[in-house]
N, C-alpha and C positions, 0 to 999 in steps of 0.2 A: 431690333433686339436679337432676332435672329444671326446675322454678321458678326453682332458684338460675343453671341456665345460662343462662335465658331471660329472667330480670334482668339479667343481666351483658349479656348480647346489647343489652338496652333502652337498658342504661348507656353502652355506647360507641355505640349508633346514637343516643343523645343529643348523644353529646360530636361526633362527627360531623356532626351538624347545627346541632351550637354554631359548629361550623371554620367554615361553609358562611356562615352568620349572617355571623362577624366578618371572612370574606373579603369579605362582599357592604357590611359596613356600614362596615370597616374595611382597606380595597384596600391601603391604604400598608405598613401594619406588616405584614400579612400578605404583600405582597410581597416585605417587603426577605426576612422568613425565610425565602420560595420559595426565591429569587435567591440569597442567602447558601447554601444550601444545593446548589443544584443547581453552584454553579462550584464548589465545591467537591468535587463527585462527579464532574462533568463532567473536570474533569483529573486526575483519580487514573484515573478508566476510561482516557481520550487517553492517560497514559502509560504505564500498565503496556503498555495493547494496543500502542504504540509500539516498546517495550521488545521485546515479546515475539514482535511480527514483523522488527525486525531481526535480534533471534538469529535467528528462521528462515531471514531469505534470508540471511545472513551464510554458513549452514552448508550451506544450496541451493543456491547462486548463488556465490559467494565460496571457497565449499570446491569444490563441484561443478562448478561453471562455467570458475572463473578460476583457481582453483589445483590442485584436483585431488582427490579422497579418497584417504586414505591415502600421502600424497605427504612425498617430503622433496626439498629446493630447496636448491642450491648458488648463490649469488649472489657479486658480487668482494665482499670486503671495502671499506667505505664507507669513507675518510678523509681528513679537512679539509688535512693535511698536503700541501703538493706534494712531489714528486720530489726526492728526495736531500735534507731540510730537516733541519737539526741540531738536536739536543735535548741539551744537554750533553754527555754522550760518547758519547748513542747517536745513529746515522745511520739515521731513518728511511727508508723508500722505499716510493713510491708501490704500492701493493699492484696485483698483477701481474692482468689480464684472465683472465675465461673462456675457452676457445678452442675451436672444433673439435676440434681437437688432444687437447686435455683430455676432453672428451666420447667420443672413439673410446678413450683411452686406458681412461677409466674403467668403460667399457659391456663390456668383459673380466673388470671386476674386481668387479662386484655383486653382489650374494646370485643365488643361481638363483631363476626364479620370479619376481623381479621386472623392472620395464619403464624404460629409461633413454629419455629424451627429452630435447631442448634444443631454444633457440630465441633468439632478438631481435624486438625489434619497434621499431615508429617509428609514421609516421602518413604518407600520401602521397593524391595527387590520385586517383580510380578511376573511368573512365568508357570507353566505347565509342571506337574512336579514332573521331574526324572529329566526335563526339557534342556537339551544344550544352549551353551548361553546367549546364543543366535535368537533362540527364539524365546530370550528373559530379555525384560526390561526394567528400568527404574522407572517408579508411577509418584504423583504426587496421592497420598491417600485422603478420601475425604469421607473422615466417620461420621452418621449422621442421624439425623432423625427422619421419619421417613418423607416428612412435609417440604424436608429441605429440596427435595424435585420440582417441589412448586415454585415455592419462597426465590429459587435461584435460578427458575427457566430451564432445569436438566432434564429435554425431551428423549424421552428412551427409541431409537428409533428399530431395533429390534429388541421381541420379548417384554419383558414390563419392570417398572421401578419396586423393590422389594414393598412389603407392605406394610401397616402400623403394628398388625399380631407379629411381624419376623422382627421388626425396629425391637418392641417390647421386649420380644423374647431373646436380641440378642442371638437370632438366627446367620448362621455360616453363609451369608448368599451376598453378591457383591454384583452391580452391574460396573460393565466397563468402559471407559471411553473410547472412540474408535478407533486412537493410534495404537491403543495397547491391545485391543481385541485383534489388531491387524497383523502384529508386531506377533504374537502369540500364538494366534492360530491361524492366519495367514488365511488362505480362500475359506477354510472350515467353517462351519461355523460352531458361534461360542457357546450358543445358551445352550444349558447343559451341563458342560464341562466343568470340570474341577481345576481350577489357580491356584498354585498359592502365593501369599499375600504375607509379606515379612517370613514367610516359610511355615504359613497355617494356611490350613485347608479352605477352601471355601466355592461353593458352587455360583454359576454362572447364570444368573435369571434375565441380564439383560444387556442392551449396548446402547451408548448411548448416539443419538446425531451429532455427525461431524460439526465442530464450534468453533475452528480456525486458528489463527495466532495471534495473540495481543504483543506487542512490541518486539517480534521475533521469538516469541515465547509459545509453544503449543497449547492450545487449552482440552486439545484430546486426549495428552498422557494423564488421564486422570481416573482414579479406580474411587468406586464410592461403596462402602459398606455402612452398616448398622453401627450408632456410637455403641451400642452396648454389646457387640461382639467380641470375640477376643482379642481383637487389636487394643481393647479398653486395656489401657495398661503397658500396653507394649509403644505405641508412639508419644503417647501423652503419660501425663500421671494421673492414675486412675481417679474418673469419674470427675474431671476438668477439663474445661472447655475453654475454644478460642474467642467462639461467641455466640451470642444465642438473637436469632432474627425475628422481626415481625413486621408480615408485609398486611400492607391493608387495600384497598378495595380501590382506593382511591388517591392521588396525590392532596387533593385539599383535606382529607381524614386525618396525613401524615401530622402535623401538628399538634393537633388536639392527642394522636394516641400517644405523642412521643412524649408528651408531659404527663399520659398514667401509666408509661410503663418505666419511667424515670421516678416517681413517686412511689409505685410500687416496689421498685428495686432498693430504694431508701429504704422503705419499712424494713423491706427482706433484709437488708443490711447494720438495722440499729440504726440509722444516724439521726441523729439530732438536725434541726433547724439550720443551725450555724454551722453546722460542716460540710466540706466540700465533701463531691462527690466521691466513694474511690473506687467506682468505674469509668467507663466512656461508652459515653452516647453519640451516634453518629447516625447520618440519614444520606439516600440515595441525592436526595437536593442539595447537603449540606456538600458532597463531592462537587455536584456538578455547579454549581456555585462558585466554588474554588476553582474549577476548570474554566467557567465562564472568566474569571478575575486574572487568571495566568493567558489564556485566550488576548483577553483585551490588552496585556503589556505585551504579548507576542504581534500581534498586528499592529502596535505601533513599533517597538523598537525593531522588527524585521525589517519594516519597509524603511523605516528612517537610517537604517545600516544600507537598505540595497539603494534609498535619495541618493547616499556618499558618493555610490556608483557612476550614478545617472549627472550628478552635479559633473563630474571629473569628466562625464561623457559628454556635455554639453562645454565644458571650456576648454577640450580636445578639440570639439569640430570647432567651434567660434574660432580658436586661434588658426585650422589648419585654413578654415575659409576664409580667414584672412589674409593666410599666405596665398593660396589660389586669386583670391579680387588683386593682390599687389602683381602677381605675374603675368595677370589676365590684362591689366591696365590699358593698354596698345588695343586689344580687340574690344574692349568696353568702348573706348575711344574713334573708333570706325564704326562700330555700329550705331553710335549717337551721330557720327557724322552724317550716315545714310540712313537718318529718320529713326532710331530707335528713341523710344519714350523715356524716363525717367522709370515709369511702371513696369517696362517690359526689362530691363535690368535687373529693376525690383524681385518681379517671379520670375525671373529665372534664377539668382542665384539661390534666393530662397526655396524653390522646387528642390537646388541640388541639395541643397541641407536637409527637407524634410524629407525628399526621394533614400538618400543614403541612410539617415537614419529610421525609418520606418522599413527598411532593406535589415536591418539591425536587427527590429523591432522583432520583425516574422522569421528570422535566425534567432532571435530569445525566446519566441514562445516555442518557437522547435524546440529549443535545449531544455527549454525549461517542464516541456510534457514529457520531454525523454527521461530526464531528472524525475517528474512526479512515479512514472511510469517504472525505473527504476528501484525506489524508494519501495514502491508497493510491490514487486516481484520479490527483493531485497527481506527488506523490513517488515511487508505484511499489511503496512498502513494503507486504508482507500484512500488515496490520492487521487485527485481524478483536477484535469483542467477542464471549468466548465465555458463554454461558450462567452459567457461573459468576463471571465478572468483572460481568455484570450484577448476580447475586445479593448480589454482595459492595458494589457503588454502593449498594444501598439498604440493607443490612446497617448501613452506615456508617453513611446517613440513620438510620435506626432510634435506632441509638446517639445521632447528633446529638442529636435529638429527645426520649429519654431524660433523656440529659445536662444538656441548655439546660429542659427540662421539671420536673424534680426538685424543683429548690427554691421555683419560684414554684407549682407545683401544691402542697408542704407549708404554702408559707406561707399557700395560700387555704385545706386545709383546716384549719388550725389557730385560724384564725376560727373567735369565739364570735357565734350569733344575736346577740347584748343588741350586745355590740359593733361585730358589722358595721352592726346598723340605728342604732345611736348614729352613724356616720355619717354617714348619708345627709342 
């Protein structure tokens, strides 16, 4: 058994030094199957890894960030319709704003245990008064209730989040996100200081922790004040809101409370039994849901576009390996003369197809972590290739190489001696 492994050992450090041969004697063909092979593993890596770190920040960033864990969102009802527009015999009408109003109302009527928030936003000029425009920025503004630091994960990492007496009172204090507090007072520091905001005053109680970028997008250029401050009025129309949130305790809570504060909001709004809603209800699940369902047509239609690749890369090598067994013919034919086996023909040209292309293989997951790697410098996205997404790039290769291997390695050992050296 021993002999027999130590053959076998000999056989492919033969056929491996056959690859080495037809790479040094034969650069072209041996290239195109490198190249055919490695883009084709290079983007099946680029996109799973793609794939795989937008769910992440989707659910980090998107859930955690911007919307909230555990969250369900009251939004107005969206519709093309204007105001009083007829439809045959029904009279539609423009679906009625969020309001403060509605927010106080509904913060009486929530499950216990969970946390009601609202807010609006817009986008304004933010900079030191008298400050050159070096040191102004444009901030996205996010007017608020003061709960909304919870509801949305907005950790203050200097100073503190304003409080529910300043929220009520419609107090001048604004914490800032870190790129604007950077932007603005550069080494200084903020809390303290007096910004203004749309060109109003307002003091500086906090900063918040750096929160990164979602799709090349900052999530630090962000200023947060009181909805009832005097921005009321100035970015929104007074006393209307984008939406009003309610996080609860728990994800399995999420259901039960989304069907009383959608009940609730029906009373708040008159309707009747038979009529649709005219808000929108939305939930942190119902997003990630829809990301899970976009997820799953991207992991198939990616890879079935980077197959295309891999298919073209396997009937590249097959054809070129059959040009190689048709010129090789003559030395197929003296090596059968002086004892070579049927077998030993077999793995060797199959070594050279699965050696070149798994050569391929570890040239596409290079490209392909430099791709991810780029992507997330780039765009911002965690990319990341993990250990086993590598395993699986050469896996493929293997297979390629099998594949594209199989029949031109049958058809050389199926050479008879008399016939291959007939010939030469």
């Amino acid at each position: 058994m021993k002999r027999a492994g130590s053959t076998y050992t000999m056989r492919m450090a033969e056929a491996v030094f056959a690859v080495r041969d037809m790479l040094h004697t034969q650069r072209l063909r041996g290239s195109i199957i490198v190249l055919c092979t490695a883009a084709g593993v290079a983007f099946l890596i680029a996109i799973v890894a793609i794939v795989n770190g937008l769910g992440r920040q989707l659910e980090h960033d998107v859930l955690g960030k911007l919307y909230g864990f555990n969250t369900i969102q009251l939004q107005r009802e969206s519709r093309d319709t204007p105001n009083e527009v007829r439809h045959g015999d029904e009279l539609r009408r423009q679906a009625p704003p969020l309001t403060l109003g509605d927010a106080e109302w509904l913060g009486g009527r929530i499950p216990t245990g969970a946390t009601l928030a609202y807010s609006y936003s817009g986008s304004a000029d933010v900079g030191a008064p008298g400050a050159p425009a070096k040191w102004r920025t444009d901030a996205r503004i996010l007017a608020a209730s003061a709960s909304q630091f919870v509801v949305q994960s907005l950790d203050v990492r200097v100073g503190r989040p304003f409080t529910d007496y300043e929220a009520q009172r419609g107090a001048s204090v604004v914490v800032l996100g870190a790129e604007v507090a950077m932007r603005v007072f550069g080494a200084r520091a903020a809390v303290g200081q007096i910004v203004d905001v749309a060109g109003l005053p307002y003091r500086v109680v906090g900063v918040l922790e750096h929160r990164g970028k979602f799709l090349g997008f900052s999530m630090d250029k962000l200023v947060v004040v009181p909805a009832r401050s005097h921005l009321n009025g100035v970015i929104n129309t007074r006393d209307e809101l984008d939406a009003i949130s309610i996080r609860v305790a728990h994800d399995s809570l999420m259901a039960p409370a989304q069907v009383v504060v959608e009940g609730a909001m029906r009373v708040r709004h008159g309707l009747e039994a038979a009529e649709k809603n005219d808000f929108q209800v939305s939930s942190s699940e119902t997003l990630m849901d829809a990301w899970r369902r976009i997820r799953r047509i991207m992991l198939i239609v990616g890879p079935a576009l980077t197959g295309v690749a891999l298919i073209v890369a396997v009937l590249v090598t097959m054809n070129i390996m059959l040009v190689v067994v048709t010129e090789r013919v003559p030395e197929i034919g003296l090596r059968r003369a002086l004892g070579a086996r049927r077998s030993d023909i077999l793995t060797q040209f199959l070594a050279e197809s699965v050696t070149l292309s798994v050569t391929g293989g570890l040239i596409g997951v290079l490209i392909g972590t430099g791709l991810a790697a780029t992507l997330r410098a780039i765009a911002a996205i965690p990319t990341s290739v993990a250990p086993s997404l590598a395993l699986l790039g050469l896996a493929v290769s293997v297979i390629v190489g099998v594949s594209a291997g199989a029949y031109p390695a049958y058809r050389a050992s199926s050479l008879s001696p008399i016939e291959a050296l007939g010939r030469e």
